[in-house]
Each structure stands twice: as C-alpha cells, then as structure tokens.
C-alpha atoms as one frame of an Amber mdcrd trajectory, in Angstrom:
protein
  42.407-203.396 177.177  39.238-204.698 179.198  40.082-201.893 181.645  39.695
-199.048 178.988  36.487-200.687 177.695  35.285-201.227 181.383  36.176-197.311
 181.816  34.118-196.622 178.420  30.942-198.945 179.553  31.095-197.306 183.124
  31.179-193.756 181.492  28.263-194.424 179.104  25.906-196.013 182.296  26.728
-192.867 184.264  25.663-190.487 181.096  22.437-192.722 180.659  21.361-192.145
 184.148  22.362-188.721 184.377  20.003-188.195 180.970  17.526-189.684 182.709
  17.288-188.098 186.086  17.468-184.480 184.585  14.232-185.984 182.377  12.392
-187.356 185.377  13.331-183.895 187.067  11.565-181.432 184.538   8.345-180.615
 186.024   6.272-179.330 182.672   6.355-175.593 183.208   9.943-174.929 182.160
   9.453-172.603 179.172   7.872-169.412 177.526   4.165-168.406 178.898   2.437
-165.114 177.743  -0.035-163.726 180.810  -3.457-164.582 178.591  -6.005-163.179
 181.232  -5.996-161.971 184.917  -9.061-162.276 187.390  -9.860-160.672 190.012
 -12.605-161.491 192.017 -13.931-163.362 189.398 -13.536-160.157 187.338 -11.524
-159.896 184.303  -8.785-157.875 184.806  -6.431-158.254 182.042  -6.923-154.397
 180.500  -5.560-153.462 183.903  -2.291-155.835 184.507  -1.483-156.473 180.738
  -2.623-153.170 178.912  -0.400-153.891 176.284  -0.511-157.239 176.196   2.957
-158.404 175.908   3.236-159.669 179.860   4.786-162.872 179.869   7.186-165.099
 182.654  10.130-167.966 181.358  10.706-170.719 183.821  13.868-172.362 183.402
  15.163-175.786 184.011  17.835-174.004 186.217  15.087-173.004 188.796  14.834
-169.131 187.942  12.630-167.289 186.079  12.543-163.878 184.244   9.590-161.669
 183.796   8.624-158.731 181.253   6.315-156.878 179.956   4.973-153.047 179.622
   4.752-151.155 181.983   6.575-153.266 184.507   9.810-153.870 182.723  11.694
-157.175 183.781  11.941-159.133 187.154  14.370-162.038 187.664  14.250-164.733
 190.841  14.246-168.496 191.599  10.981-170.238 191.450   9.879-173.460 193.390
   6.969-175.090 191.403   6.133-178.806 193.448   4.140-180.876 190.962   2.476
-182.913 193.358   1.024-180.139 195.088   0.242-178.127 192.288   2.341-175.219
 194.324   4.462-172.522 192.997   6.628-170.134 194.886   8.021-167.214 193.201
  11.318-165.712 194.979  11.879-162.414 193.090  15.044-160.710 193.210  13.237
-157.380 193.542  12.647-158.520 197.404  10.333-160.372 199.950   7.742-158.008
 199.173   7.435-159.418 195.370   7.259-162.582 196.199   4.692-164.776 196.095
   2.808-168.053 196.431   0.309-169.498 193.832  -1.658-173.193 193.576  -1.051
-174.196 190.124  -3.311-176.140 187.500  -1.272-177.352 184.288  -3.218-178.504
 181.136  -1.581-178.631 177.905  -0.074-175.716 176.907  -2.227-173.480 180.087
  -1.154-172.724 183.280  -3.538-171.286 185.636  -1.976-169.592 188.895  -4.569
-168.940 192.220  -2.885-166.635 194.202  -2.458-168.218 198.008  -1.756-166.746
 201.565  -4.106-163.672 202.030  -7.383-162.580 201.015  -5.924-160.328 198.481
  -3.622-162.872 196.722  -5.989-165.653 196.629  -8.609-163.012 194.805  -6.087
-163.339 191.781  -6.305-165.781 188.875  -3.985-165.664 186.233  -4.111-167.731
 183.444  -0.607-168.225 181.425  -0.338-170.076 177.468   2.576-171.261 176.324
   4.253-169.061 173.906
C-alpha cells in the first residue's frame, strides 16, 4: 500500500514540475498577430506589403510558425524568438533565402519587429497586434 501511494505522490510531483517548466518556457509571443503597419525607411508602407489587409503570422508553443495573407498565400517554418535579447529568427520552409532575423520589442498585445543583418532588412519595421 505505501508503495502505490509513494508511486501516486511521485507521479503528481513529476506532473507539477512538468506544468511548470512548459509555463516558465512560454516566451509571450506564442499566438495570433495581424501585420498592423510596415515601415520602411521610416515610411509607411503597409498599402504596399498588406494591400488587403489580412497579413498576419501564428507562433506556436511548438517552435513553428505559419504565415498568410493576400497576395502571398501561406509560409510555414520554425522560429527562434530569445527573450532576453529581444531576437527573433525566422527559419521558413520556403528556403534560406526567406529567412530572416528581426530585434523584437513586446508590449502588451504589440510586437514590433526591426529587421537585422543588412542595410535593407534593418530599413524594415513591422509592427504586429495580437489578434
């Protein structure tokens, strides 16, 4: 008998702490963000890279993300978003060509991505709300 209730207390400590490492794990950005406004050298851009405004990006807890909107259609990959740094990789499935590095600033329910790595990218703001 104590070893079945030994078994039963061991099981529920292992649960707790794997609860609690998936929670300390979750970074903030997992979820549904619609692309609210692009920049581009300070210019707004948004008529250009969301003419239909229905761009948007989910980042799951998994690590991947999926991406849609008209004209582009979808795009899949992993992401790698480091909260300390404020970093975000994108790894698109579509190849090495689409992917892409970004410094990140999280407030409430924004996300604003500066592109990083050349002159071009890092002339790119977007600025994400959660859907």
């Amino acid at each position: 008998m104590f070893l079945k209730k030994s078994n039963f207390l061991f099981l529920g400590m292992f649960l707790f702490i794997l609860s609690c490492q998936k929670n300390a794990t979750k970074s903030g950005i997992e979820g549904h963000w619609l692309m609210h406004a692009v920049y581009q050298e300070g210019n707004d851009v948004s008529a250009e890279h969301n003419p239909e405004k229905d761009r948007y990006i989910i980042f799951t807890e998994d690590g991947s993300f999926e991406t849609g909107g008209t004209p582009w259609g979808k795009n899949t990959g992993k992401y790698t978003y480091n909260e300390a740094e404020n970093s975000l990789f994108l790894d698109s499935d579509a190849g090495e060509e689409d992917d892409s590095r970004w410094r990140t600033t999280l407030k409430k329910d924004t996300l604003i991505w500066q592109g990083v790595g050349t002159a071009w990218a890092e002339a790119f703001q977007i600025v994400n709300v959660r859907n």
